[in-house]
C-alpha positions in Angstrom: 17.6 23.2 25.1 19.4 23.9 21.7 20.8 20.6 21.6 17.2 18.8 22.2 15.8 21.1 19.4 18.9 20.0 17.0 18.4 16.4 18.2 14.7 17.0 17.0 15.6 18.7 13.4 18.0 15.9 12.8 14.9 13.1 13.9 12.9 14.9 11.3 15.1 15.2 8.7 16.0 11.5 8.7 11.7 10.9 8.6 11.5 13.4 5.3 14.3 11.6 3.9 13.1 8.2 4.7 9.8 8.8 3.8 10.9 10.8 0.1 12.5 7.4 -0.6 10.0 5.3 -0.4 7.7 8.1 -2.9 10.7 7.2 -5.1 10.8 3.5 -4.9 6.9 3.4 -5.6 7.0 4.7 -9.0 10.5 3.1 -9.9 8.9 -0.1 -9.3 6.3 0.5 -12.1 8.8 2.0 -14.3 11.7 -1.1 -14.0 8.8 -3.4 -13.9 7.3 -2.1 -17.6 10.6 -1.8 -18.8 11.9 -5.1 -18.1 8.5 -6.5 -19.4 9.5 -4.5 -23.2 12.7 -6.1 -22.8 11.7 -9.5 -22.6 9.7 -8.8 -25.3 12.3 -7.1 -27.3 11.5 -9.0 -30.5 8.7 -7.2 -31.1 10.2 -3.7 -31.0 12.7 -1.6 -33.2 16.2 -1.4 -32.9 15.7 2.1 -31.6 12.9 1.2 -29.5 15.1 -1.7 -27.9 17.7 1.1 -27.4 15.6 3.4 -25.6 14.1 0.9 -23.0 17.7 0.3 -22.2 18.4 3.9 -21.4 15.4 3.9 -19.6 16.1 0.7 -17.0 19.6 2.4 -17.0 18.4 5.2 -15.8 15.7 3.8 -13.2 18.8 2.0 -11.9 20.5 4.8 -11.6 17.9 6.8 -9.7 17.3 3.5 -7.4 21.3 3.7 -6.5 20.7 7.4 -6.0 17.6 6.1 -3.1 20.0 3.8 -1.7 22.3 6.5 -0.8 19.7 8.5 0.7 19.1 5.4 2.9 22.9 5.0 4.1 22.7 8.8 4.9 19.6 8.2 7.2 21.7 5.3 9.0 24.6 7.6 9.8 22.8 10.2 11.1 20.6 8.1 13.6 21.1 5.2 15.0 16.8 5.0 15.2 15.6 4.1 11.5 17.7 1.0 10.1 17.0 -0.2 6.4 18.0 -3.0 4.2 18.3 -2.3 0.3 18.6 -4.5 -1.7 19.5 -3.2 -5.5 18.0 -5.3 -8.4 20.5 -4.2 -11.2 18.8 -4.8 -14.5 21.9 -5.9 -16.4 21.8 -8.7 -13.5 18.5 -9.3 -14.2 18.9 -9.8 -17.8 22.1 -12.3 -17.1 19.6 -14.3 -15.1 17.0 -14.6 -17.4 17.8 -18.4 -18.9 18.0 -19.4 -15.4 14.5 -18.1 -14.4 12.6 -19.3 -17.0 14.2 -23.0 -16.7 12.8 -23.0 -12.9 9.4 -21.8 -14.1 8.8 -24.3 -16.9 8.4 -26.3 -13.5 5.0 -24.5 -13.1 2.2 -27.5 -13.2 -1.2 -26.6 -14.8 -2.8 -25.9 -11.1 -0.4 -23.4 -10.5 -1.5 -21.5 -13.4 -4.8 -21.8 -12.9 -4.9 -21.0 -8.7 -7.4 -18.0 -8.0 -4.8 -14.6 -6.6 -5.7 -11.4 -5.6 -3.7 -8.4 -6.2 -3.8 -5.7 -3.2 -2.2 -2.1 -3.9 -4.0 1.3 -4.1 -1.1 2.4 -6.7 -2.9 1.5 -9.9 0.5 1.1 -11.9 1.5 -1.5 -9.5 -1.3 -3.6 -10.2 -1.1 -3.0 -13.8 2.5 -4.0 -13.8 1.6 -7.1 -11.4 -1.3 -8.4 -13.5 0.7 -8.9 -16.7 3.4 -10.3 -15.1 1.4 -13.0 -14.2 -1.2 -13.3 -17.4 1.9 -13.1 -19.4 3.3 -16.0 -17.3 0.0 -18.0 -18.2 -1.7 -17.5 -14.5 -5.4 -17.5 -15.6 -7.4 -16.5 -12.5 -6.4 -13.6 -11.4 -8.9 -10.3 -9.7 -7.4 -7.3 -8.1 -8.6 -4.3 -5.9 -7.3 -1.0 -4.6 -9.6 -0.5 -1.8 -7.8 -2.3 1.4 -11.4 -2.9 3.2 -13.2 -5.6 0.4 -9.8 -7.5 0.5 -11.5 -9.7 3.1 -15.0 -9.6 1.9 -12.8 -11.0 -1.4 -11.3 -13.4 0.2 -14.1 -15.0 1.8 -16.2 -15.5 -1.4 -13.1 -16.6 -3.5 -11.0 -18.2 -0.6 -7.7 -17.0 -3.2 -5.0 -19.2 -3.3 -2.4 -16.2 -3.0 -2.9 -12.9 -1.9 -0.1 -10.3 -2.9 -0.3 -7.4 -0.4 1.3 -4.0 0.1 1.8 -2.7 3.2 0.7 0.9 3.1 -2.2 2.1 1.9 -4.6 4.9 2.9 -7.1 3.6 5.8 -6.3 0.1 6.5 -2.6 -1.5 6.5 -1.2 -4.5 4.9 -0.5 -5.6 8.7 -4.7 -4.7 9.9 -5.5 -7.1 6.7 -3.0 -9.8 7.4 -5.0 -9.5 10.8 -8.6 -9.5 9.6 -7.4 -12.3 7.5 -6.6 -14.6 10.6 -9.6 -14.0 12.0 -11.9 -16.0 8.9 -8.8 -18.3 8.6 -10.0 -21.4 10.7 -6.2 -23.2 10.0 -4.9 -19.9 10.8 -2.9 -20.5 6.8 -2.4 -16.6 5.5 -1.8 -17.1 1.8 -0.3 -14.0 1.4 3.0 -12.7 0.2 3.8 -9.4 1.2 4.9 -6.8 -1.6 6.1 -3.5 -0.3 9.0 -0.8 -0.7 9.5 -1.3 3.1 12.4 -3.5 3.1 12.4 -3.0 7.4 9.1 -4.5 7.2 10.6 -7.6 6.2 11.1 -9.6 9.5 7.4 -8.7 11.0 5.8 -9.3 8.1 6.9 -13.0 8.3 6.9 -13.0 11.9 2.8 -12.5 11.5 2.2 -15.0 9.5 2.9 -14.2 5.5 4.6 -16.7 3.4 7.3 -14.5 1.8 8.1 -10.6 1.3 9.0 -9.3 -1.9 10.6 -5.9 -2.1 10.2 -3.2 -4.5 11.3 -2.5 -6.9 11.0 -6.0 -7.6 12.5 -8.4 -10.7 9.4 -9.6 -12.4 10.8 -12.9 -12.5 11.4 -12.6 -8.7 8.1 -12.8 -8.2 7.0 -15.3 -10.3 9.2 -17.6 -8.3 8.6 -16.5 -5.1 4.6 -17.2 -6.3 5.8 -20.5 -7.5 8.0 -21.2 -4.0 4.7 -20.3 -2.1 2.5 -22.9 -4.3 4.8 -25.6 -4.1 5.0 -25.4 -0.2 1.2 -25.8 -0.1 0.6 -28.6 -1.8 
């Protein structure tokens, strides 16, 4: 009895844990994102201004190593919840810059100008993910926060891309993916997934969208990934 009501406690504690991570990783992803979006743009700010975005991506990095942890405790203490992190470091991310933007000088003029649709109810994530992409030169781009138009959307601007979180109050990235199928005569969901749910990652795919992006995520991750995706297409 005792040992069924400690098996319980433990089951629960790994949920809290889990689920305080993910609260974490939401916000972290707006905060790396702006961050790495004042670095690139570093010309325009102060030497003390440069500094202080610094401290600040060191710190986010910090606090995402401090999530990962919490992660790798979970996974010793049951052998029921399993997650993959994957830590975007942003001194990496700086070091891989000139790479990046070599790849996306690739981008043809239809790329830039193919209709996407943004999909998160966290309005800092769809801030952060619709200047990424105007500051990449994408031209067409509409987003929403309520799950249920996203295929109301889709049917009167039949996007070429559709980047979608995965939870959201109501209806699901995976209930959309599925609505989506259902207007989709070629059965083609043009959606890549963006969520802080790296275990997601394998049935996300596995029903049908074209890539998974996690967050916290390198902005120039997902211009490539949005690039990869538009490539395959044509």
């Amino acid at each position: 009895m005792q040992k069924n009501i400690r098996k319980k406690s433990v089951t629960k504690t790994v949920i809290d844990l889990q689920n305080i991570s993910y609260e974490l990783r939401t916000p972290l992803n707006a905060i790396l994102g702006f961050a790495q979006l004042l670095e690139k743009d570093s010309s325009i700010l102060t030497r003390t201004q440069s500094e202080n975005v610094n401290q600040i991506l060191k710190a986010s990095c910090s606090m995402l190593e401090l999530v990962n942890k919490i992660f790798d405790l979970t996974e010793k203490n049951s052998l029921s919840f399993h997650s993959e992190i994957e830590l975007s470091h942003p001194q990496k991310l700086t070091a891989t810059t000139a790479a990046h933007k070599s790849v996306l000088v690739s981008n043809t003029e239809d790329i830039f100008n193919a209709k996407i649709l943004i999909v998160d109810d966290q309005e800092a994530n769809v801030l952060l993910l619709e200047k990424i992409l105007h500051e990449a030169g994408y031209t067409a781009i509409t987003s929403t926060m309520n799950p249920y138009t996203v295929n109301v959307l889709h049917h009167e601007n039949n996007y070429d891309l559709i980047l979608l979180d995965l939870q959201m109050p109501g209806l699901d990235g995976f209930q959309i993916m599925e609505n989506l199928k259902k207007t989709e005569s070629d059965g083609y969901l043009p959606v890549i997934v963006v969520s802080a749910h790296e275990k997601y990652r394998v049935r996300a795919l596995e029903e049908g969208a074209k890539d998974f992006i996690s967050k916290p995520f390198d902005l120039y991750e997902v211009l490539l990934t949005n690039q990869t995706v538009f490539s395959a297409a044509i």
